[in-house]
C-alpha positions in Angstrom: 0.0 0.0 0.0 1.3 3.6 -0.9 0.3 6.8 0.7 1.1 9.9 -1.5 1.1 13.5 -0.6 1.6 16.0 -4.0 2.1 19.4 -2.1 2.7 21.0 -5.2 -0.9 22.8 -4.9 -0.6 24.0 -1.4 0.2 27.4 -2.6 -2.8 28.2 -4.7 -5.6 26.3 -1.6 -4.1 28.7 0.8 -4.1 32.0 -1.6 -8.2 30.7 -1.2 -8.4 31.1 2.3 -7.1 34.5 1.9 -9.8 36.0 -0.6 -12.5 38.1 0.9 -15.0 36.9 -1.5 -14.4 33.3 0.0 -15.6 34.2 3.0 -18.7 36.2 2.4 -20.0 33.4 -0.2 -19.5 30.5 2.6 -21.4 32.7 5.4 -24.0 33.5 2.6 -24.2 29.5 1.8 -24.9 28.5 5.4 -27.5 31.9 6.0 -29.3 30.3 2.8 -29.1 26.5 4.5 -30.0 28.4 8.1 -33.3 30.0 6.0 -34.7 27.0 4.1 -34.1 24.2 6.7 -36.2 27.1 8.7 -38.9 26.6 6.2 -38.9 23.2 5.2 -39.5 22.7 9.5 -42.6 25.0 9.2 -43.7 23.3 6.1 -43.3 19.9 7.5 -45.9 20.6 10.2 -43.8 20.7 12.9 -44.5 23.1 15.8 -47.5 24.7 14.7 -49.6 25.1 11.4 -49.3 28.4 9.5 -52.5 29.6 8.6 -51.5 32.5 6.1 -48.1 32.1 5.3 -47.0 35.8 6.1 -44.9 34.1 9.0 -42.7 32.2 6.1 -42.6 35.0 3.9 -41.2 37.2 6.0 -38.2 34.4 7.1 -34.9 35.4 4.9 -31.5 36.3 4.9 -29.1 38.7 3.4 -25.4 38.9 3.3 -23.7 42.3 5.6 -20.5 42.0 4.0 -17.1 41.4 6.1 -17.7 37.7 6.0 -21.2 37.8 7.9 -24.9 36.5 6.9 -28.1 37.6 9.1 -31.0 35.2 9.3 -34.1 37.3 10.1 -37.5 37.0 10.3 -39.9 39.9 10.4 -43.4 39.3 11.3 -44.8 41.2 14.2 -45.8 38.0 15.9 -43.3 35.6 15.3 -41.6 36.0 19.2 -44.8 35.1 20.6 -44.7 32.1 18.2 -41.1 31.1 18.8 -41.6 31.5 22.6 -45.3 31.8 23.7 -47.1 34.4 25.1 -48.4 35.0 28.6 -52.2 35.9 29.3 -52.9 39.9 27.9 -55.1 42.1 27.1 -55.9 42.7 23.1 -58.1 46.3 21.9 -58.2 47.5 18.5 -55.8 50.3 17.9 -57.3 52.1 14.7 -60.9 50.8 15.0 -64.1 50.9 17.7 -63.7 46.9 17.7 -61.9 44.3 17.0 -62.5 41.4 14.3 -61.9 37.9 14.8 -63.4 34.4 12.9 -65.8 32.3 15.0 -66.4 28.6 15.0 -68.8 27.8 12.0 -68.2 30.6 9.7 -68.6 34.2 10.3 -66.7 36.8 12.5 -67.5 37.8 15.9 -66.8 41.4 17.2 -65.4 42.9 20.5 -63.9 46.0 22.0 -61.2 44.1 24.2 -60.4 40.5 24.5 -58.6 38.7 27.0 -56.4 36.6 25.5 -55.2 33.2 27.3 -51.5 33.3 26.3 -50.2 30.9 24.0 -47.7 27.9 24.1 -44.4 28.0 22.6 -44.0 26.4 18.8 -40.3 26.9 17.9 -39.7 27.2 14.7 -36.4 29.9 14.5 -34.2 27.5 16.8 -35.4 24.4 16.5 -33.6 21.3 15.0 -30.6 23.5 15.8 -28.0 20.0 15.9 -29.9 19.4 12.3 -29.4 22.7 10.8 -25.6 23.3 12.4 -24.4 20.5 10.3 -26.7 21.6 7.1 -24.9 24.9 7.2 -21.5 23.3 7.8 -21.8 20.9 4.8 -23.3 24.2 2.9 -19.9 26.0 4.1 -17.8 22.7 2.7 -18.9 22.3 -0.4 -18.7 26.0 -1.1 -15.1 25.7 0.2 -14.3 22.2 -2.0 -15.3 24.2 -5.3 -13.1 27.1 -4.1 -10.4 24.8 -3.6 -10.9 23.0 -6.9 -11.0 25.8 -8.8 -8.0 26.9 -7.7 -6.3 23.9 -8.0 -8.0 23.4 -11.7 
């Protein structure tokens, strides 16, 4: 058996490490793995069941240069979502009442309502062992092309 090391092309895989670019487009690669494994968990029924989809349209990312990714999402309720709510007090804020669907079809009407609180149904940080090593294998194989392009 023969073990062979070529380190001819150690040169040019280092100058990779040292490109900017590299960076940013590895960060961006796990932010986009980060942002559908987020989805795919809400589409897979776990947690809760969305009922209008705003809460996955407003889940993204976008890259902040400098080697950095932020994974956001933006609906107004998605804390109480991701961490449950405790027992408040709900009035309309632009109108005399306030609107709300009733059992059997129909809306009902009210002025205030006291709202229960709610449970928590991650969705943002859940599955995190599952997504960690989704974003590293999204990281890799942006690196391995880096590296084989600069070794090509």
């Amino acid at each position: 058996m023969e073990i062979t090391l070529d380190l001819g092309k150690i040169p040019s895989v280092l100058a990779v490490f040292s490109e900017p670019w590299l960076a940013q487009k590895i960060v961006n690669a796990a932010a986009e793995s980060y942002t559908d494994d987020t989805l795919d968990w809400i589409d897979g029924g776990h947690g809760f069941t969305p009922h209008s989809g705003q809460l996955q349209q407003s889940i993204g990312w976008r890259p902040n240069g400098n080697g950095m990714a932020t994974v956001f999402v933006n609906a107004d309720y998605a804390m109480p979502v991701e961490f449950g709510s405790r027992p408040h007090v709900i009035r309309p804020k632009d109108r005399n009442a306030l609107r709300f669907p009733v059992n059997g079809g129909g809306f009902g009407f009210a002025k205030v309502i006291n709202h229960p609180g709610s449970k928590p149904h991650p969705f943002f940080f859940a599955d995190r062992d599952n997504r960690t090593n989704n974003m590293q294998a999204a990281a890799m194989s942006v690196l391995a092309r880096a590296i084989g392009e600069a070794n090509g």
